[in-house]
SEVO-695316 format. One line per 8 residues: number of its first residue (from 0); for each residue z, x, y of C-alpha. Coordinates in Angstrom, 3 decimals, padded with zeros to 6 digits. Layout:
N
NUM	Z X Y ~ ...
% end
This chain:
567
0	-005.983 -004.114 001.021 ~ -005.480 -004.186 -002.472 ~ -008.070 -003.058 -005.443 ~ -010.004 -005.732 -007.395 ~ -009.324 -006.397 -011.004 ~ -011.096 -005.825 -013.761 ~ -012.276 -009.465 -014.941 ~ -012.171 -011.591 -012.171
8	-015.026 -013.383 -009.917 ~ -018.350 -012.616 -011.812 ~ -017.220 -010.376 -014.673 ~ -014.920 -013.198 -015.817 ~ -018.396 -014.768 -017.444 ~ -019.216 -011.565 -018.668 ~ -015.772 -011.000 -020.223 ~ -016.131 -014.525 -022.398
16	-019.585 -013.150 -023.901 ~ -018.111 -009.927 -024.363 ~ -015.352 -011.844 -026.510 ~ -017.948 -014.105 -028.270 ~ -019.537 -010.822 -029.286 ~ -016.563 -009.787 -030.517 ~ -015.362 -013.167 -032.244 ~ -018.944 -012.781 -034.184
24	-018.505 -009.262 -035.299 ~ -014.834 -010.628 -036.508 ~ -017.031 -013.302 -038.549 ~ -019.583 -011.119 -039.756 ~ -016.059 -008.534 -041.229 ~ -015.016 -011.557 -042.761 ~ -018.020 -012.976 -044.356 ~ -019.113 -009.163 -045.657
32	-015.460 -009.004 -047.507 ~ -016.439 -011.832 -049.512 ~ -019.680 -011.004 -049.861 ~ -018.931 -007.719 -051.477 ~ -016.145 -008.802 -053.708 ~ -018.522 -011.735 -054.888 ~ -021.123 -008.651 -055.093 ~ -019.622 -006.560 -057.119
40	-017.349 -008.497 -059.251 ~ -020.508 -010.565 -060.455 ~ -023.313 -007.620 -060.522 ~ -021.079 -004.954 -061.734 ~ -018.316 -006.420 -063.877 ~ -020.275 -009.258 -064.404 ~ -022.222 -009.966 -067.997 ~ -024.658 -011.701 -066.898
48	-028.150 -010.535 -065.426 ~ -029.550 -010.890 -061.640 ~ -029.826 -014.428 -060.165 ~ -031.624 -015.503 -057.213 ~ -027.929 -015.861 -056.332 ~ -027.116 -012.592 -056.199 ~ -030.206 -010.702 -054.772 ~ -029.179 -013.474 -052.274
56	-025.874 -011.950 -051.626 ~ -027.522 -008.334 -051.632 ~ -030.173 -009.379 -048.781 ~ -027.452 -011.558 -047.002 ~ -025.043 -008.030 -046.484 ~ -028.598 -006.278 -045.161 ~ -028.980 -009.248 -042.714 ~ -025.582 -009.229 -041.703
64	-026.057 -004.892 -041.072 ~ -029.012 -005.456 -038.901 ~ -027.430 -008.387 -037.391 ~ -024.295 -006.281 -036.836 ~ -026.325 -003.702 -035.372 ~ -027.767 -005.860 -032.938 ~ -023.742 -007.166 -031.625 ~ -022.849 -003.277 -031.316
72	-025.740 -002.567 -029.206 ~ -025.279 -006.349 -027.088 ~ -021.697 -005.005 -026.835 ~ -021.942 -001.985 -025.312 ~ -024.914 -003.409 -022.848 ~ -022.235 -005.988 -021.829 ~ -019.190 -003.385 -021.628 ~ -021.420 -000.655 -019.365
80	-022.356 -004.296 -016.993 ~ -018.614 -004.790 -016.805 ~ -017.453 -001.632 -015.992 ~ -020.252 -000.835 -013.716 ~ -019.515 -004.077 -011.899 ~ -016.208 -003.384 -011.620 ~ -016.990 000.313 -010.073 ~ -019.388 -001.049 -007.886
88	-016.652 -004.098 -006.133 ~ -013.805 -001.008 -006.226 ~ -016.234 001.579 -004.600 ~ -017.262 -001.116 -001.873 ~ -013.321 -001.825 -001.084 ~ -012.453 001.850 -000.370 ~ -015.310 002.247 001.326 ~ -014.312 -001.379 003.625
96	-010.494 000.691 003.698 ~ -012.708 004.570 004.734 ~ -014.506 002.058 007.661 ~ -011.407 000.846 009.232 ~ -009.459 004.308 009.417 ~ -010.157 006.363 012.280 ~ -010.888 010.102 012.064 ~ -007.180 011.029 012.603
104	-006.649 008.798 009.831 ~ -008.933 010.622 007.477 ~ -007.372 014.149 008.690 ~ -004.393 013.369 006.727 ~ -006.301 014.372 003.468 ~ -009.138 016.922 002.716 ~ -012.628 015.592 002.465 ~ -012.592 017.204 -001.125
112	-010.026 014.333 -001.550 ~ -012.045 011.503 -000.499 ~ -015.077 012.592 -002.724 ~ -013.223 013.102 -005.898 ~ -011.942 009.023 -005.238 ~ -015.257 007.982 -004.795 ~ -016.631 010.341 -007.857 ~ -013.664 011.454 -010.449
120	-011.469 008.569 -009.817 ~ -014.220 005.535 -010.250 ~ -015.560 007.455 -013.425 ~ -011.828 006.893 -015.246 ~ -012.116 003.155 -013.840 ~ -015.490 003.063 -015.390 ~ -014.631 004.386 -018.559 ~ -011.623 002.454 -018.783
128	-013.379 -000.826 -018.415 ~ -016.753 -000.559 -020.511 ~ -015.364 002.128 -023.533 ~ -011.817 001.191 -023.779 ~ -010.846 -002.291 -022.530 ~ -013.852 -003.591 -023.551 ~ -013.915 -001.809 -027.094 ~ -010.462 -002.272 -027.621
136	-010.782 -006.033 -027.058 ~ -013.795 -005.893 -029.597 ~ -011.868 -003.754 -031.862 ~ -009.124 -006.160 -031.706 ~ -010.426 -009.413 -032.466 ~ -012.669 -007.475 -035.371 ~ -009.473 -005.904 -037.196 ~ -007.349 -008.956 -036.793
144	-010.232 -011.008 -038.570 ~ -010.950 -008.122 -040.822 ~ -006.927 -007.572 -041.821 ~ -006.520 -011.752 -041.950 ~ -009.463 -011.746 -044.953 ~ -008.211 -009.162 -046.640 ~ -004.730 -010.696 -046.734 ~ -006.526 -013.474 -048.173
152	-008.498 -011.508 -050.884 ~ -005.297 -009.734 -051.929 ~ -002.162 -009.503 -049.744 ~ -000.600 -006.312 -050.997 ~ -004.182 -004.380 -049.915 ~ -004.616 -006.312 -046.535 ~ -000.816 -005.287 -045.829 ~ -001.017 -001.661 -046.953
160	-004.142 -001.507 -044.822 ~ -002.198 -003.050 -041.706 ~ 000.790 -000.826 -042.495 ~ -001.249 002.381 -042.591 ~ -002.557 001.020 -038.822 ~ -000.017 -000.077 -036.997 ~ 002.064 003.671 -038.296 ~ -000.963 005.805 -037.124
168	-001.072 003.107 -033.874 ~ 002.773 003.976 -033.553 ~ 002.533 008.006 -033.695 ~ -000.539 007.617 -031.057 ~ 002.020 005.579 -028.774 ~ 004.736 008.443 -029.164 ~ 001.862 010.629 -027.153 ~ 001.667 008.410 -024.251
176	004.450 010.241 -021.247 ~ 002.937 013.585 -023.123 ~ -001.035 012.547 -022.260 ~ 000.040 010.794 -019.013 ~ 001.628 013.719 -017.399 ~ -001.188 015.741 -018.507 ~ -003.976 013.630 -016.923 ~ -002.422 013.661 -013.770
184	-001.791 016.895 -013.378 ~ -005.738 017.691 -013.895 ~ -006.410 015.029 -011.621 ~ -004.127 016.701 -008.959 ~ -005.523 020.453 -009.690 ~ -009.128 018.671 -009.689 ~ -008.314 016.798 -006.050 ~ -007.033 020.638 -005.292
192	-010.303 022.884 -006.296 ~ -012.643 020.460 -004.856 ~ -010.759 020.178 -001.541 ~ -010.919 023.833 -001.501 ~ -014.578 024.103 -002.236 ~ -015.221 021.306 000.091 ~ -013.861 023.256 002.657 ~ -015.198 026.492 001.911
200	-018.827 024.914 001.621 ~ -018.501 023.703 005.663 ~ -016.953 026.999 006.644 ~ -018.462 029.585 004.782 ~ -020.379 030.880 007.925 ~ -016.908 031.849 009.342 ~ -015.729 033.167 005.737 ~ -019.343 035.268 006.019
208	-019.078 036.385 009.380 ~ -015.182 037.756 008.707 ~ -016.232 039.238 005.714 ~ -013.306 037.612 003.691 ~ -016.121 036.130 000.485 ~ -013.989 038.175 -001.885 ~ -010.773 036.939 -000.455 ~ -011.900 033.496 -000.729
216	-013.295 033.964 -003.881 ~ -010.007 034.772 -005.164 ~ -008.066 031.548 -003.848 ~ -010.987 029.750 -005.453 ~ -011.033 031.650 -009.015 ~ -007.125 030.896 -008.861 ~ -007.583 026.951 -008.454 ~ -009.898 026.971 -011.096
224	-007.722 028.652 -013.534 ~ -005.172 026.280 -012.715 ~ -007.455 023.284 -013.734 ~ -008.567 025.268 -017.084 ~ -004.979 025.379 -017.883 ~ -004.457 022.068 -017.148 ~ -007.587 021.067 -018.480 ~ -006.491 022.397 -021.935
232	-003.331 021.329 -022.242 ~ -005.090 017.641 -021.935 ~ -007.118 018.719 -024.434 ~ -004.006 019.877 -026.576 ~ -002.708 016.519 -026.319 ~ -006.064 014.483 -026.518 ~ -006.981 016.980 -029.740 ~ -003.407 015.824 -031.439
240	-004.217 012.067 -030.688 ~ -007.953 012.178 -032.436 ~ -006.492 014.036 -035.625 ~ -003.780 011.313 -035.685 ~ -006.757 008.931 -035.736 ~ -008.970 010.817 -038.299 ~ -005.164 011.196 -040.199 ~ -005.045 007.867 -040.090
248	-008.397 006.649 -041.563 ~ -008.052 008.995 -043.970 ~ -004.400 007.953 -045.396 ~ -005.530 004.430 -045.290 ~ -008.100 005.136 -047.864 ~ -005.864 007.099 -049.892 ~ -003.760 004.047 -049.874 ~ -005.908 001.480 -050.203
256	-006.774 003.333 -053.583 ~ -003.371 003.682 -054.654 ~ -002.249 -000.217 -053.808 ~ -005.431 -001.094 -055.412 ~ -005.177 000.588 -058.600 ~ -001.706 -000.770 -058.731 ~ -003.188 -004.286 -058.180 ~ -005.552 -004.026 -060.878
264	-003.314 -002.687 -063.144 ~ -000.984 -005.517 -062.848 ~ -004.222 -007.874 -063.076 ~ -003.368 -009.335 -059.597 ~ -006.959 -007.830 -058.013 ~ -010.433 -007.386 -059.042 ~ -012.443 -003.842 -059.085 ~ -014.394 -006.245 -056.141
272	-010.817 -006.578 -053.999 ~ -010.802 -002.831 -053.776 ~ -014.219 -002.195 -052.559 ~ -013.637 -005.169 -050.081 ~ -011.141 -003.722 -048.815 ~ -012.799 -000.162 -048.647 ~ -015.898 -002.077 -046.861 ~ -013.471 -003.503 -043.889
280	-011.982 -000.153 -043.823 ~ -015.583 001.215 -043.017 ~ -015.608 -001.133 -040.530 ~ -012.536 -000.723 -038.734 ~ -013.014 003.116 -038.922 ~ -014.905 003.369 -035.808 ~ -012.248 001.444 -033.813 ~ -009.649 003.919 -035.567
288	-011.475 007.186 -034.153 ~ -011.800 005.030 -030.953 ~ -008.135 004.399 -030.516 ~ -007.433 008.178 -029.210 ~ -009.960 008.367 -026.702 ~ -009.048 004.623 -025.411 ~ -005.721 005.709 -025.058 ~ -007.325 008.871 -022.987
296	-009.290 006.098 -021.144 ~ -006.303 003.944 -020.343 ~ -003.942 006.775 -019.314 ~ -007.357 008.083 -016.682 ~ -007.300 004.856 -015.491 ~ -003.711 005.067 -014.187 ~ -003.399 008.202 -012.414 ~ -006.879 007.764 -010.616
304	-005.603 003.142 -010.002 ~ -002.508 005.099 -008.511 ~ -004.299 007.353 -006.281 ~ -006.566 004.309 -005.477 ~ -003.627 002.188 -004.492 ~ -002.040 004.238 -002.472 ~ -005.333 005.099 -000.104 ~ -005.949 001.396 -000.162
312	-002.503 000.794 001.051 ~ -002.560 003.574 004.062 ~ -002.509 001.168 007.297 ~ -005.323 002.300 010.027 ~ -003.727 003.530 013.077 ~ -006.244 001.473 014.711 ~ -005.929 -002.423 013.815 ~ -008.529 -004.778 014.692
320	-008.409 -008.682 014.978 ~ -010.949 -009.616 011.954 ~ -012.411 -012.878 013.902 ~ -011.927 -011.064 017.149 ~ -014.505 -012.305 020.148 ~ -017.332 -009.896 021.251 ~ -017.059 -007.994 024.327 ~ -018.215 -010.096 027.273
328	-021.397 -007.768 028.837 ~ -020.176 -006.415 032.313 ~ -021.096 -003.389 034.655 ~ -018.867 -001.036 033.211 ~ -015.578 -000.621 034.904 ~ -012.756 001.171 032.660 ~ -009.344 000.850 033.816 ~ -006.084 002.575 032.130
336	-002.799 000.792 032.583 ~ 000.254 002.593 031.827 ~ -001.282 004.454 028.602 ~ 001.404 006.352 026.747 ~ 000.117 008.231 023.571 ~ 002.213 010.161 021.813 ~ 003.453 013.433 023.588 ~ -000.105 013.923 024.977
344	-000.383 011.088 027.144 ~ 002.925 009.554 029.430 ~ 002.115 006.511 031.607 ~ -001.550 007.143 032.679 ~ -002.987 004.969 035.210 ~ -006.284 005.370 036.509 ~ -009.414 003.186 037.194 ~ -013.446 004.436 036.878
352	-015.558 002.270 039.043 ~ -018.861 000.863 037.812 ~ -021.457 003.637 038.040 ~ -019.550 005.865 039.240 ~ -018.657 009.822 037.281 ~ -015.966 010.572 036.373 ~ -015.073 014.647 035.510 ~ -011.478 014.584 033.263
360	-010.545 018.461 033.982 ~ -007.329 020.120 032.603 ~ -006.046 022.657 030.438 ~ -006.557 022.666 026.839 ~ -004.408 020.216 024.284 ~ -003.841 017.903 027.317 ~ -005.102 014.803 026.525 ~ -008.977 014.469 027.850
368	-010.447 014.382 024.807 ~ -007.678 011.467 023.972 ~ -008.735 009.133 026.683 ~ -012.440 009.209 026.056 ~ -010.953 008.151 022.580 ~ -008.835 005.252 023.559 ~ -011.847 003.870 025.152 ~ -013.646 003.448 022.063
376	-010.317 002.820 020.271 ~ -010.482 005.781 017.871 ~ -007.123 005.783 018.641 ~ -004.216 003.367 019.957 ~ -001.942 003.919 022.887 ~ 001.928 003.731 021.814 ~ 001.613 001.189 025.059 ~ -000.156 000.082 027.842
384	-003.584 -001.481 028.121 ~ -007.734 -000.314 028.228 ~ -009.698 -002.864 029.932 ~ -013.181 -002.561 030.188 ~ -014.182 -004.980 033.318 ~ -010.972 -006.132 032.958 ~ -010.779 -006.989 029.587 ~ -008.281 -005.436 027.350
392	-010.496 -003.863 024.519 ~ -007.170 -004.428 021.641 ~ -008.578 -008.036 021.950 ~ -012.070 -007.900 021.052 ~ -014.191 -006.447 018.052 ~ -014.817 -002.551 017.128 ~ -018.835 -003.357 016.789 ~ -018.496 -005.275 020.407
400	-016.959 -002.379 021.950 ~ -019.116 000.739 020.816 ~ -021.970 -001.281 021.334 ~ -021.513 -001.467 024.912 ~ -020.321 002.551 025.082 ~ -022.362 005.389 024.380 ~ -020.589 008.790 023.185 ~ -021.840 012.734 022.561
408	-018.745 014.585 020.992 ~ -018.747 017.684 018.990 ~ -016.236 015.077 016.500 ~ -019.905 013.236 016.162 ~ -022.584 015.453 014.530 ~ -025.758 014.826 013.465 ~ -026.680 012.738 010.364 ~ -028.522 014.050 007.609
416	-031.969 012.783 007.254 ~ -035.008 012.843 010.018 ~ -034.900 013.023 013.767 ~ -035.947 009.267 013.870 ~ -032.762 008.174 012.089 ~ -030.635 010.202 013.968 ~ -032.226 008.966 017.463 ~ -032.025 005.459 016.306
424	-028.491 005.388 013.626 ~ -026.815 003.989 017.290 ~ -029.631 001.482 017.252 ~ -031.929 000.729 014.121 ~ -033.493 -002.452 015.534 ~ -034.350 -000.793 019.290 ~ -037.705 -001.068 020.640 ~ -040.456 002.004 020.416
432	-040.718 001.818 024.189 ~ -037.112 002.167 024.520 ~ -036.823 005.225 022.146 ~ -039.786 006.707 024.299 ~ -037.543 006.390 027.210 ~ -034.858 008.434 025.745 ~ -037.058 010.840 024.154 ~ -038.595 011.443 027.713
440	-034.877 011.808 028.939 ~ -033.716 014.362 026.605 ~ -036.157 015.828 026.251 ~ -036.696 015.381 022.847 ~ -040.831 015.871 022.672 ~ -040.250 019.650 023.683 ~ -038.087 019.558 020.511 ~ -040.596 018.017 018.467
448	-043.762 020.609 019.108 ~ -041.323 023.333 018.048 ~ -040.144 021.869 014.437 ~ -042.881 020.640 012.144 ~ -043.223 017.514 011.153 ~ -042.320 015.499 014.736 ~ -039.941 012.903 014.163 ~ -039.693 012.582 010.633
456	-038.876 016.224 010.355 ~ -035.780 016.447 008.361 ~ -032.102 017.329 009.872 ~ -029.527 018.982 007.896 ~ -025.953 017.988 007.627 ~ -024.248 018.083 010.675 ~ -027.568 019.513 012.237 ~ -026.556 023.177 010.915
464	-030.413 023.803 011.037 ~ -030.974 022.839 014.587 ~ -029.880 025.110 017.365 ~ -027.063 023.915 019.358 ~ -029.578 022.656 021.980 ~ -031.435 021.108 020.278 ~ -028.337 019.301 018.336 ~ -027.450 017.811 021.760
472	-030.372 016.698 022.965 ~ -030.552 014.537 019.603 ~ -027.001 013.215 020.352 ~ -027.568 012.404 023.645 ~ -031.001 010.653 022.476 ~ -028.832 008.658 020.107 ~ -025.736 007.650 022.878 ~ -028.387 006.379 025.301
480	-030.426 004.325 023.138 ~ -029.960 000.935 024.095 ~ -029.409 001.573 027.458 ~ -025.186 001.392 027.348 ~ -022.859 000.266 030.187 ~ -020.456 003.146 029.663 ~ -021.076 007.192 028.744 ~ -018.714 009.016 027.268
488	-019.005 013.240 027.130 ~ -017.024 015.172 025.538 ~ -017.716 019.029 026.574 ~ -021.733 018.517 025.864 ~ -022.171 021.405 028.059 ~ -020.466 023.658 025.335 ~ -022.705 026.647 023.662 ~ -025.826 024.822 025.314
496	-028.635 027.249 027.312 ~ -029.609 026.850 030.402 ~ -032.559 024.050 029.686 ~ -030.041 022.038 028.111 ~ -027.309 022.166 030.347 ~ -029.829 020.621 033.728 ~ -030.694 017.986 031.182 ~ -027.088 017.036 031.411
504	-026.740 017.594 035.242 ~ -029.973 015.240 035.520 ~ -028.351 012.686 033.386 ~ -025.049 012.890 035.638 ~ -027.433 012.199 038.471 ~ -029.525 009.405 037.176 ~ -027.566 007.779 034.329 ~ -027.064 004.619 036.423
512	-023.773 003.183 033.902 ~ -020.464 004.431 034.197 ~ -019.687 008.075 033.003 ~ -016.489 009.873 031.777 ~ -017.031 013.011 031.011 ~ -014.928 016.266 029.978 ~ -015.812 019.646 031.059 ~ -014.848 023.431 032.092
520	-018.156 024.203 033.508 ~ -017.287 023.861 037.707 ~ -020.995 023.480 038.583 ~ -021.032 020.359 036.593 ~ -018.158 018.994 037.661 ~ -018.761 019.333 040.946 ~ -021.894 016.393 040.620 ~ -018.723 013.990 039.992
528	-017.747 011.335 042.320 ~ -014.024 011.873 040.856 ~ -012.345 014.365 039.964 ~ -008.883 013.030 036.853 ~ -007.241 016.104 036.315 ~ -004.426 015.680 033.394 ~ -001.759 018.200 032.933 ~ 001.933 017.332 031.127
536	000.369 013.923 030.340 ~ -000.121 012.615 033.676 ~ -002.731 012.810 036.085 ~ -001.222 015.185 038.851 ~ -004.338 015.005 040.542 ~ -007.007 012.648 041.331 ~ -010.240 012.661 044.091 ~ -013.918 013.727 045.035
544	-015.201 017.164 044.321 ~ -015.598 017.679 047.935 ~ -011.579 017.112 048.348 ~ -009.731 018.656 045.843 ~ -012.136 022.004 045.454 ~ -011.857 022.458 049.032 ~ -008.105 022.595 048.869 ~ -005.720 025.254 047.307
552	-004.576 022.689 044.529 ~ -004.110 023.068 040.767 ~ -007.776 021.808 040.063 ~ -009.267 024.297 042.404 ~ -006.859 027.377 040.693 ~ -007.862 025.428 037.118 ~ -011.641 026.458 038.202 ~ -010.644 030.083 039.350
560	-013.285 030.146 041.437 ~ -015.369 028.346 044.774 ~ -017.785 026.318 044.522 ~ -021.070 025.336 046.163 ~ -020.638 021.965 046.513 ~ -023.570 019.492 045.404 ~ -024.001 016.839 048.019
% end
C-alpha cells in the first residue's frame, strides 16, 4: 500500500488555480515595478505638475494592493483545501492499512505510536502541503517574475537582488542534514512520551493500586525532558535558519542601495529604478522570512512520509483475497485440518459438529485462545486448513466470515458511546424485535433500571464504568445479535458474579448454533457435549464430559476436582 501524493486525482485542479494565483501575483510584481518607476521618476523628478495620467498611476498601484490582497487571501484558501485534501486521502489509507492488520499486528508498536501517525505525523503533511509547497510554488513564480522585471529596469539591481537570494538561499541549504536530524529525533522522543502516556493513561489503576504514581511520574518527567532537549535544539537550528532569512532581507536592501547609488552615479538608473527595485524587494520579503520555516515544513514532512511509509508497507499477517466470494450460509460445522501455528499449535485436527459445545480446556499459553482466533482469521495457521461447513475460510471474505460468527473476548471491549451502539456496532441495520430478543437473553433490561438513562446511557472506553457483569452481558448482547451460526467464548465466565455466570450456562443450554468456548470454571464445562483439551500443541485428549471427568486422565487432574455431572 503505498501513500498518495500530494497533487494528484482532485487536487491536480486545485494545484493549476493555485498556480494561476500565483502567475497573477507574478503579473501584478511586474506591472507595480513599472508603475513605481513611471511614479516616481515623473511625480518626483519630474517638472511638470499632476496629470490625470499620473493620479492614474497612483490609483492603479492602490487597485493593484487591494487586488493583491484579495490573491493572498484566494491563495491561502486554496493552499489550506490542498493540504487538507491531501490529509484527509493519507489519513483514509492508513486507516484502510490499521483495518487489514490484525491485533497481533498492531502489538508490534504502542498505541501512543499509532495516534501520533494519525495526529503529529498528518499535521507535518499538512503543513508541508498548504504553507510550504504551496507558498513556495507562489513564492516562486512571484520572485522569478519580480527578479525578470527588474533585470529589465536595470540589470546590475535585478542581479544584485538575485545574488543577495540565491547566497542567503545557499547558507539556508547548508542547514538541511543539521535541521533533518533534529526533526527526527523530536519526532522519535514525541512517538516515545506519548507511547508512554498512552500507556500509563490505560493502566494507571494498576500504577494506583501498587502505589508506584511517583515512580511513574519519574519515567514520564524523564521522556519529557528528553523531548525539551530535543525540542530546543530544533529550535536552535530553526532560530539560525529565520535570522539567515531576516539576514538576508536585510543585506539585500543594503545592497540594493549600494548598486543603486552606483547606477545613478554612472547615469545608467533613475532615482525611480531604485525604489522599483526596493518595492519588489517588499514584495519578495515575505517569501524571504517564509523560506526558513518552509524548509522546517519540508524537512517535517520527511521524517513523519518515512514513518508513514514504512507502516504502510508492514504486510498483515492475515491476507485476504480483495474480490473474495461471501461465505455460503450453512449450519455451522467448524473443522481444523492439520493446523500448525507457530510453536503453540502442531498439527491440530479436530471437528465441532453443528450445534453442538464445544469446552477447549488446557493449561495456560497453550493455544485455546489461538483456535477461537483462527476461526475468525485474526490469525493464520503456518499450514493446514479452517473450514466452516466445509469451506476453507482463507478463500472467502473477512466481512463474510465474522458475519456468520459471533465472539465475547476480553481482546474485544466495549465501545465508547451508549448501550444501543454497543448492542448493535455487530449489527447497525438489525431489527428492534431482534435486539429485544437479545436484551431479554442477557439480560440486559436488569442492566438498564440500574444506570440512568436506559439505552442511550453512555459507556466509557472499554466499559471501565460498567462492572464486569454488566460489561459482559453487553458483549454477549452484541455477539448474538443477528442470530449467528457459530459462538465463540473466550473465558466470559472470568471475574463475572454469580447472576452472570447462569446467564452463560443458560446460553450454553439454549444457544441453538455451534459453540466453542474456553474456560477453567469445571461446572461450566461440564454442560459441554465435548470436551478439546490442548496441551504441547496437540489435542491429547478429546470426548464428553461424562467420559473423560469420570476417568483419572489429564483433563480430570487439569480440573483438580469431581464433578456433578449435568445431564
Amino acid at each position: 500500500m503505498k501513500a498518495p501524493k500530494p497533487f494528484t486525482g482532485p487536487r491536480r485542479a486545485g494545484f493549476i488555480r493555485l498556480c494561476w494565483i500565483a502567475f497573477a501575483q507574478a503579473g501584478i510584481a511586474a506591472a507595480t515595478a513599472f508603475i513605481v518607476q513611471r511614479v516616481f521618476d515623473e511625480v518626483v523628478t519630474g517638472t511638470t505638475g499632476w496629470d490625470p495620467v499620473k493620479i492614474g498611476s497612483l490609483i492603479t498601484l492602490a487597485v493593484i494592493a487591494l487586488v493583491l490582497a484579495w490573491l493572498r487571501r484566494c491563495e491561502r484558501i486554496e493552499a489550506e483545501a490542498l493540504g487538507q485534501s491531501y490529509t484527509h486521502a493519507v489519513r483514509m489509507t492508513l486507516y484502510d492499512r490499521l483495518g487489514s492488520l490484525t491485533p497481533r499486528d498492531l502489538q508490534s508498536r504502542s498505541r501512543g505510536g499509532h495516534l501520533l501517525r494519525f495526529i503529529g505525523d498528518l499535521t507535518a503533511l499538512r503543513q508541508w502541503v498548504s504553507l510550504g509547497l504551496a507558498r513556495l510554488t507562489v513564492a516562486s513564480i512571484t520572485a522569478i517574475a519580480a527578479l525578470t522585471t527588474m533585470t529589465f529596469i536595470n540589470a546590475t539591481l535585478g542581479a544584485t537582488i538575485a545574488g543577495v537570494l540565491v547566497i542567503g538561499g545557499g547558507a539556508s541549504l547548508a542547514l538541511g542534514k543539521t535541521l533533518h536530524t533534529a526533526v527526527r529525533e523530536t519526532r522519535r522522543r514525541r512517538a516515545r512520551l506519548a507511547g508512554d502516556i498512552s500507556e500509563r493513561i490505560a493502566m494507571m489503576p494498576v500504577v494506583q493500586m501498587f502505589s508506584q504514581v511517583n515512580r511513574e511520574r519519574g519515567r514520564i518527567g524523564r521522556r519529557s525532558e528528553d523531548l525539551r532537549d530535543a525540542m530546543i535544539v530544533r529550535a536552535r537550528v530553526i532560530g539560525t535558519l529565520r535570522g539567515l532569512s531576516e539576514a538576508t532581507a536585510g543585506v539585500s536592501l543594503a545592497a540594493i542601495l549600494a548598486a543603486g547609488a552606483y547606477e545613478v552615479a554612472q547615469g545608467r538608473a533613475s532615482l525611480g529604478a531604485i525604489v522599483a527595485a526596493m518595492s519588489v524587494l517588499g514584495m519578495l520579503t515575505p517569501a524571504l522570512k517564509d523560506l526558513s520555516r518552509v524548509y522546517e515544513y519540508w524537512h517535517a514532512y520527511r521524517v513523519a512520509m518515512d514513518r508513514i511509509r514504512v507502516f504502510l508497507g508492514t504486510q498483515p499477517s492475515v491476507k485476504f483475497q480483495p474480490s473474495a466470494p461471501s461465505l455460503p450460509d450453512g449450519p455451522g460445522e467448524i473443522a481444523f485440518k492439520n493446523i500448525v501455528f507457530g510453536d503453540v499449535l502442531d498439527g491440530i485436527n479436530a471437528t465441532a459438529r453443528p450445534g453442538s459445545v464445544v469446552a477447549i480446556v488446557g493449561p495456560n499459553g497453550t493455544g485455546k485462545s489461538t483456535l477461537l482466533s483462527l476461526v475468525v482469521r485474526l490469525v493464520e495457521a503456518a499450514s493446514g486448513e479452517v473450514l466452516i461447513d466445509g469451506n476453507d475460510i482463507s478463500q472467502y471474505s473477512a466481512a463474510s466470515i465474522r458475519a456468520a460468527i459471533g465472539v465475547v473476548s476480553p481482546d474485544l471491549p466495549l465501545m465508547r458511546g451508549t448501550i444501543g451502539r454497543n448492542i448493535r456496532y455487530r449489527s447497525p441495520k438489525a431489527s428492534d424485535e431482534d435486539v429485544r430478543r437479545v436484551r431479554t437473553l442477557c439480560g440486559i433490561d436488569e442492566i438498564l433500571q440500574a444506570i440512568p438513562g436506559g439505552m442511550e446511557a453512555r459507556v466509557a472506553e472499554a466499559g471501565l464504568n460498567l462492572s464486569p457483569g454488566q460489561r459482559q452481558r453487553i458483549a454477549l448482547a452484541r455477539a448474538l445479535l443477528g442470530a449467528p451460526n457459530i459462538l465463540l467464548l473466550d473465558e466470559v465466565d472470568a471475574n463475572m458474579d454469580p447472576e452472570s455466570a447462569a446467564l452463560i450456562d443458560r446460553i450454553l443450554k439454549t444457544y441453538k448454533g455451534t459453540i466453542l468456548f474456553v474456560s477453567h470454571r469445571a461446572e461450566q464445562i461440564a454442560q459441554a457435549n465435548v470436551i478439546w483439551h490442548v496441551e504441547g500443541g496437540a489435542i491429547i485428549e478429546e470426548g464428553p464430559p461424562t467420559e473423560l471427568l469420570h476417568r483419572d486422565g489429564p483433563t480430570r487432574r487439569l480440573l483438580r476436582r469431581p464433578l456433578t455431572l449435568v445431564a
